[in-house]
C-alpha positions as YAML, in Angstrom:
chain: A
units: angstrom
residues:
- id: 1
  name: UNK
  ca: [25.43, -39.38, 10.35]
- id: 2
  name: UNK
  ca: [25.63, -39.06, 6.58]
- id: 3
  name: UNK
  ca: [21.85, -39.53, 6.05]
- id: 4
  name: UNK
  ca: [21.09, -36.53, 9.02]
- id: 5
  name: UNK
  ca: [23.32, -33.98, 6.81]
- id: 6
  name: UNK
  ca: [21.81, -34.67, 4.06]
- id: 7
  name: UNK
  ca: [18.50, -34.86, 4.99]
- id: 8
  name: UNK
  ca: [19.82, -31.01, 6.96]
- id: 9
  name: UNK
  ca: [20.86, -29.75, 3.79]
- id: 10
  name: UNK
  ca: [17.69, -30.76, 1.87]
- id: 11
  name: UNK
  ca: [15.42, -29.08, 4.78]
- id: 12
  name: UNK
  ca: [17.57, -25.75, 4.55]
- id: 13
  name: UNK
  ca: [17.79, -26.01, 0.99]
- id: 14
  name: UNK
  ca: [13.90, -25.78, 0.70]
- id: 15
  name: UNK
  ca: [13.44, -23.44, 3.96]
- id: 16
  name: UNK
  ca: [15.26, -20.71, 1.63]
- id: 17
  name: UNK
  ca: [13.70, -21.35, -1.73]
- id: 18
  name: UNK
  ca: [9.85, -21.31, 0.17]
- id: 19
  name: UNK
  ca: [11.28, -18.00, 2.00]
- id: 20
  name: UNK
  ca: [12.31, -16.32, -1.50]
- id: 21
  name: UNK
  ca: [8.93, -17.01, -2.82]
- id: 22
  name: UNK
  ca: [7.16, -14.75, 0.31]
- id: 23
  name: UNK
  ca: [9.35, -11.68, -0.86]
- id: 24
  name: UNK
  ca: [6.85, -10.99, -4.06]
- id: 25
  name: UNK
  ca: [6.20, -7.88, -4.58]
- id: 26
  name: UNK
  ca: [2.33, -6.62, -3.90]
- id: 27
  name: UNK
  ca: [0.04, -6.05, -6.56]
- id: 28
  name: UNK
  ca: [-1.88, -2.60, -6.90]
- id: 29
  name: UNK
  ca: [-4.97, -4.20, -5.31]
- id: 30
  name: UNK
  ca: [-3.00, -5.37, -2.31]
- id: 31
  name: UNK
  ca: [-1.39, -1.80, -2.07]
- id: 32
  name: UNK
  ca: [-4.52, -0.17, -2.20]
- id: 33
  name: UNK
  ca: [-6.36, -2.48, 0.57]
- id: 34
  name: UNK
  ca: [-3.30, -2.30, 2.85]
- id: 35
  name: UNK
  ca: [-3.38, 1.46, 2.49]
- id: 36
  name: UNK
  ca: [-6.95, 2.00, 2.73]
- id: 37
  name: UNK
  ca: [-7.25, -0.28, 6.05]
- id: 38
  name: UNK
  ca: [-4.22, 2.04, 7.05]
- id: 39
  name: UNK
  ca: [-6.30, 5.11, 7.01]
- id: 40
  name: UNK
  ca: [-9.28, 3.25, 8.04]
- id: 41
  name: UNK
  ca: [-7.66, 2.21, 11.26]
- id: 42
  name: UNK
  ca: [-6.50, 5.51, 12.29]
- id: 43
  name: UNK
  ca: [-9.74, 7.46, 11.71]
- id: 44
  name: UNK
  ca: [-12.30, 4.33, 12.22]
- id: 45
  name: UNK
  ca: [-14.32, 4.40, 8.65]
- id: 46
  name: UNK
  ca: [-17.01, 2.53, 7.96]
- id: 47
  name: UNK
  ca: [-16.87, -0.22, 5.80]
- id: 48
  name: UNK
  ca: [-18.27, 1.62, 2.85]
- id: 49
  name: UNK
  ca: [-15.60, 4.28, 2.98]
- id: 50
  name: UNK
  ca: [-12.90, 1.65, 3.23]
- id: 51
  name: UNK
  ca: [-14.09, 0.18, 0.45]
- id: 52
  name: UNK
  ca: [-14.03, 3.33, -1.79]
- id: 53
  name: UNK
  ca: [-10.37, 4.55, -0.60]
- id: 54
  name: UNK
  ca: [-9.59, 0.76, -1.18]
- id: 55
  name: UNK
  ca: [-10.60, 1.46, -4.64]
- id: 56
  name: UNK
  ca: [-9.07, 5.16, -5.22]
- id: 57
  name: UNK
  ca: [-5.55, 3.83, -4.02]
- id: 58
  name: UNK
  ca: [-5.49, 1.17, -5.77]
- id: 59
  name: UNK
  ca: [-6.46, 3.21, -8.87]
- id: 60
  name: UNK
  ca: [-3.39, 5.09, -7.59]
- id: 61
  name: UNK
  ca: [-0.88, 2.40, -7.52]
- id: 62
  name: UNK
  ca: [-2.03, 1.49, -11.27]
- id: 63
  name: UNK
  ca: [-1.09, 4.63, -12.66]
- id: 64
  name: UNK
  ca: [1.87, 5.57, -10.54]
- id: 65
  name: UNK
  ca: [3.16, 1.78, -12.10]
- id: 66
  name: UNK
  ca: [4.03, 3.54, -15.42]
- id: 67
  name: UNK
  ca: [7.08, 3.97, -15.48]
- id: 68
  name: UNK
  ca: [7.34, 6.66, -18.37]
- id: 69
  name: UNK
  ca: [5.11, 8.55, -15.57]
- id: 70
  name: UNK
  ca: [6.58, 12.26, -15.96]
- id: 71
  name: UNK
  ca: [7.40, 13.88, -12.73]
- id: 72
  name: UNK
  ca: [4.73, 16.77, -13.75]
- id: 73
  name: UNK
  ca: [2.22, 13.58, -13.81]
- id: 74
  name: UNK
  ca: [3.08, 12.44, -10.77]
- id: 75
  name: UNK
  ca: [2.48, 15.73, -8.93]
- id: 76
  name: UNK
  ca: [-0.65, 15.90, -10.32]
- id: 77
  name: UNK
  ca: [-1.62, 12.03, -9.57]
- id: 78
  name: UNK
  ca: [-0.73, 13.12, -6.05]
- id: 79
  name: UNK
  ca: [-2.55, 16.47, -6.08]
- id: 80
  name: UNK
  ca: [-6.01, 14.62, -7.55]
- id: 81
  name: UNK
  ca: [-5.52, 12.25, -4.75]
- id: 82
  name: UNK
  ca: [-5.38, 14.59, -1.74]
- id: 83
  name: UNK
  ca: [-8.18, 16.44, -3.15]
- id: 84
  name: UNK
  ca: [-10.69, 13.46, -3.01]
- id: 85
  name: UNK
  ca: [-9.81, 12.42, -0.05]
- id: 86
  name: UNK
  ca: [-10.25, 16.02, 1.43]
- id: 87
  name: UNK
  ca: [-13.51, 16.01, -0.23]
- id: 88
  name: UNK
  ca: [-14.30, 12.65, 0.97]
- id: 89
  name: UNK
  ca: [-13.49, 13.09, 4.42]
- id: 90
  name: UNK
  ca: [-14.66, 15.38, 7.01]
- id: 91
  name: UNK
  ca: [-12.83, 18.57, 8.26]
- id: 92
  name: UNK
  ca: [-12.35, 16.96, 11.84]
- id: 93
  name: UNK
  ca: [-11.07, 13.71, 10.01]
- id: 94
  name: UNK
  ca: [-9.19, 15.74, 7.51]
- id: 95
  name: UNK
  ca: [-7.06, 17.25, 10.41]
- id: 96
  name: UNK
  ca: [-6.17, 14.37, 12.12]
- id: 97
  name: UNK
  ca: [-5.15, 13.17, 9.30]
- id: 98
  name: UNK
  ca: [-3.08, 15.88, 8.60]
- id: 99
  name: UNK
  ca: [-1.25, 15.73, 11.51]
- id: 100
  name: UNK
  ca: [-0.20, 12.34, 10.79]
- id: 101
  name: UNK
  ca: [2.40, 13.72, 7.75]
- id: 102
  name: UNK
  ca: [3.27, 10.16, 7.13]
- id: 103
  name: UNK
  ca: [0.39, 8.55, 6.90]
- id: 104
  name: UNK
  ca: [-0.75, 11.34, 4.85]
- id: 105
  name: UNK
  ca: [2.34, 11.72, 2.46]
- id: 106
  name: UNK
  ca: [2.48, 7.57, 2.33]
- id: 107
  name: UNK
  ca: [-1.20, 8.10, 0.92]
- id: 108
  name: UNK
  ca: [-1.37, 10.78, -1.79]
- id: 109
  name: UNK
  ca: [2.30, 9.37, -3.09]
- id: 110
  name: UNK
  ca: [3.81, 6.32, -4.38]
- id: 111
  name: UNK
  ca: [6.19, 6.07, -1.19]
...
């Protein structure tokens, strides 16, 4: 009985330490792919498209990472953003994404 609650212990012991490891943060290429397949998904790009928003957002994450980032700077991160993807896009895909204010705020900002 001893041995089974210790060898219990030991197997929960290590089931939390290997589940604190999976809660690392995501790196600003990770970001950018995840958002970019985001976007992708809900107005079906081609691959070449995904890879170039894959690129811009994670460009995106990089600079929004500063943390001495002014709030002015910010803004106009976010402004640049919206602006090349509205001149990346077309106006039919521009409006449906549009009227997805989530997925649109999620991908100009840092939120």
């Amino acid at each position: 009985m001893k041995k089974f609650i210790a060898a219990l212990t030991l197997l929960l012991a290590f089931s939390i330490n290997a589940n604190a490891q999976d809660k690392k943060e995501l790196t600003s290429a990770e970001k950018g792919k995840k958002e970019a397949v985001a976007l992708s998904q809900y107005l079906d790009l081609n691959e070449t498209m995904t890879a170039d928003f894959e690129r811009l957002f994670e460009q995106k994450h990089r600079t929004l990472e500063d943390k001495t980032l002014s709030q002015e700077r910010r803004s106009e991160v976010a402004r640049i953003i919206e602006m090349k993807i509205r001149a990346t896009l077309s106006e039919a895909q521009m409006e449906k994404l549009t009227s997805n204010k989530d997925l649109f705020k999620s991908l100009i900002t840092n939120e």
